[in-house]
N, C-alpha and C positions, 0 to 999 in steps of 0.2 A: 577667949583667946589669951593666951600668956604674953606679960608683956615681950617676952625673947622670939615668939613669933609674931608678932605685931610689927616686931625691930626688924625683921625677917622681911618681912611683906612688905614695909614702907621703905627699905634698901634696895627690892628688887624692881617696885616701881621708880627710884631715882635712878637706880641702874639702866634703866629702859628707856627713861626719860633723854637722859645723858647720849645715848645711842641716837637717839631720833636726831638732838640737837645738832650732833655733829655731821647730820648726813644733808650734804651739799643739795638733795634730788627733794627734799622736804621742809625747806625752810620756809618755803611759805605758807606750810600749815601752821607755825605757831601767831603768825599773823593773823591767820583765818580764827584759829579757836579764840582769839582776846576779841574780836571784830562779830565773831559771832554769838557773841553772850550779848553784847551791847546791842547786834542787831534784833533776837531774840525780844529782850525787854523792849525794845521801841516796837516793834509788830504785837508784842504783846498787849500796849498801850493805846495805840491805833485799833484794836481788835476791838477793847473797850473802850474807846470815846464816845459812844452815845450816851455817856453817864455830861459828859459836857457837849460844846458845840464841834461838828465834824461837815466837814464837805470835801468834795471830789472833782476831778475837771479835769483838764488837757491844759499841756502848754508845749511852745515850742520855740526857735530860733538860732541864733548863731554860733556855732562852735568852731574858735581859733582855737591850732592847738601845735605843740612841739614836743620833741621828746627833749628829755634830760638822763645826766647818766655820766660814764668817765667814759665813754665811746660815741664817736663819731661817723654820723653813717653817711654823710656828701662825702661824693669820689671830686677825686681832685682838678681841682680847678675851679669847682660849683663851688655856689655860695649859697647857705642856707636859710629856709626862711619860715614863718609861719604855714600852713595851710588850715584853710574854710570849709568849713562843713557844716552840716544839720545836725539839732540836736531838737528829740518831741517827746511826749508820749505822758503819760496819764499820772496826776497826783493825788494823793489821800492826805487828809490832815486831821488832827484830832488837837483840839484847841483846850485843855483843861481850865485854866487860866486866864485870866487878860495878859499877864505876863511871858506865860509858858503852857509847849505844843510839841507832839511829834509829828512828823514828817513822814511818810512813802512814798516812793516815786519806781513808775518802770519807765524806760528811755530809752530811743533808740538813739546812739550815739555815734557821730564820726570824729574820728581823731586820725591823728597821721604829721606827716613831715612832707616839706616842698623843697626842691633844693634848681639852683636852672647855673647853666654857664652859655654866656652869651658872646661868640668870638668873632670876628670878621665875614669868618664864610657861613656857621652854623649857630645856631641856635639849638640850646637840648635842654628839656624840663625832664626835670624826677619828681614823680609823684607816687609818694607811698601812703598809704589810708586803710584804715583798720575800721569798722562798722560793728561796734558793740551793745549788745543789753544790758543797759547798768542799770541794777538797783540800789537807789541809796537812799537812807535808813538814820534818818535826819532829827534832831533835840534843836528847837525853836525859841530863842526868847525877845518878845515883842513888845512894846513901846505902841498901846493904843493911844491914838489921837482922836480928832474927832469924827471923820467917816472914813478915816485910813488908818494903818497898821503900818510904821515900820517895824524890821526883824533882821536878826541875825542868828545863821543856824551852822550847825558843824557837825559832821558824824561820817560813819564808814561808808566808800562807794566799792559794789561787788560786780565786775563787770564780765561778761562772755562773749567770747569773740563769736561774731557772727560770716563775715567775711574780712576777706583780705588782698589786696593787691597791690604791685609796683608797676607805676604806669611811668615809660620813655616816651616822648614827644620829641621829635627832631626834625625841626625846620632850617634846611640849608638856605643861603642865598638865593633867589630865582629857580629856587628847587621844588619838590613836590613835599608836602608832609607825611614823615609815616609816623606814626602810634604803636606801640608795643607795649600789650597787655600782659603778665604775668601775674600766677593765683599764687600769692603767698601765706595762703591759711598753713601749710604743714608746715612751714618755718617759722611761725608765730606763735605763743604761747595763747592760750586759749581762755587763761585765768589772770583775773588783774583785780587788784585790790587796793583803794585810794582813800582818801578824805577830802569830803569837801564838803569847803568855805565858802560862805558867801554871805547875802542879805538881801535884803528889796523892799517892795512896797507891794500894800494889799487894799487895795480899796472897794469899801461898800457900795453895790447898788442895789436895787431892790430885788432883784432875781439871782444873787449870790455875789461874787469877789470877782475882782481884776487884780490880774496876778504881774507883776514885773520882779523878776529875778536874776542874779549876776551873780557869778560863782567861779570860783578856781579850783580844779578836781587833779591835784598832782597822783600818779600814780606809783605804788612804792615796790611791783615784782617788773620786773624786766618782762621785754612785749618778744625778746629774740629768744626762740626756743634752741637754736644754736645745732640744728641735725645736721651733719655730715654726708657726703656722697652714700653711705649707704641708709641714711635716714634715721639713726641712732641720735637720740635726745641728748643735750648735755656736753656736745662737742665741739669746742670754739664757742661758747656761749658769752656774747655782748653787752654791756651794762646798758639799755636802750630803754628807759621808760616813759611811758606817757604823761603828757602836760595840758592842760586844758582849761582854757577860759571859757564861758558860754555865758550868752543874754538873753532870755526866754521868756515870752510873755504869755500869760494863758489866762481861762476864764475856769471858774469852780462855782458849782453849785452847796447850797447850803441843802444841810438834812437835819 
């Protein structure tokens, strides 16, 4: 190929490139393609960890969590606050090192916003909560002691919404309670993509590890898919992303 069509051909794909950047409806693929090279080589790595030490297990427990963003979603008068949730599901590790490991994890996650206004006559909680599959695809580096392990790890979280709802509670004075259920999966964006931080401790016993884990998973595409009365994407769209602290403790077996 001549170098004037070569010059040709590497123009037309910046020309393309240039296109994609500027389209509002795709920006979070260029998040995804940097997040997915890195996740790539870590599953790569975990594929082969039987060349070092590897083991597998369950863990689970507490997920506090808030959004962040330049948008505000308590109606007025509420005041906003954390809400509690579960957060479980299954880990892989591949240990090459005494020093350094990757990380896999599938998880079932809840995240969400609590917000309550509480006035003379009535009482009313909001309760919004999103139950997601996160995979995250984790670089380990550990500090052996002598039958524990501390660690501190960081890498991309790839999450998929599973459900979604906004729950009213309103408790009047000497009144009766009603609850008011609504499904807000089609107003929720369905892809979320984070990093998370964190660390813990890993302790040996004779039948494999005891796992404690502490981690902060901010999320960086907005959770408001923003449809409009006829359900068209992209309309009045809200900076509203997910925030997450979780404590999880679990048990791994060695292989």
């Amino acid at each position: 190929m001549s170098v004037r069509k070569s010059t040709e051909v590497l123009f037309c794909f910046h020309a393309a490139s240039s296109r994609i950047k500027t389209s509002h409806h795709l920006r979070w693929w260029y998040l995804t393609r940097k997040f997915v090279l890195c996740g790539a080589i870590l599953a790569f790595g975990v594929a082969h960890a039987r060349a070092a030490d590897f083991y597998a297990g369950v863990k689970g427990g507490l997920s506090l969590s808030d959004y962040w963003g330049a948008t505000s979603v308590d109606s007025a008068g509420f005041a906003g606050t954390v809400a509690a949730g579960f957060c479980g599901g299954i880990v892989g590790v591949g240990q090459f090192t005494d020093n350094f490991g990757v990380q896999a994890e599938a998880l079932f996650f809840q995240k969400g916003h609590a917000s309550a206004n509480n006035s003379s006559t009535t009482s009313i909680e909001e309760d919004r909560q999103a139950d997601y599959l996160e995979i995250p695809l984790l670089c380990r580096l550990c500090l052996p002691l002598k039958a524990e392990r501390a660690l501190v790890y960081a890498g991309p979280s790839f999450s998929y919404l599973l459900f979604s709802t906004y729950t009213t509670t309103t408790q009047p004075n000497g009144g009766n309670q009603t609850v008011t259920v609504v499904d807000t999966r089609s107003s929720t964006s369905l892809l979320d993509i984070g990093l998370a931080v964190g660390g813990g401790m890993e302790f040996d016993i004779p039948t494999g590890e005891i796992i404690f884990d502490l981690r902060c998973t901010p999320g960086f595409l907005t959770t408001d898919r923003g449809n409009n009365a006829a359900g068209q994407s992209g309309a009045g769209q809200r900076d509203i992303k997910n925030l997450a602290i979780s404590f999880m403790v679990g048990y791994a077996f060695k292989f």
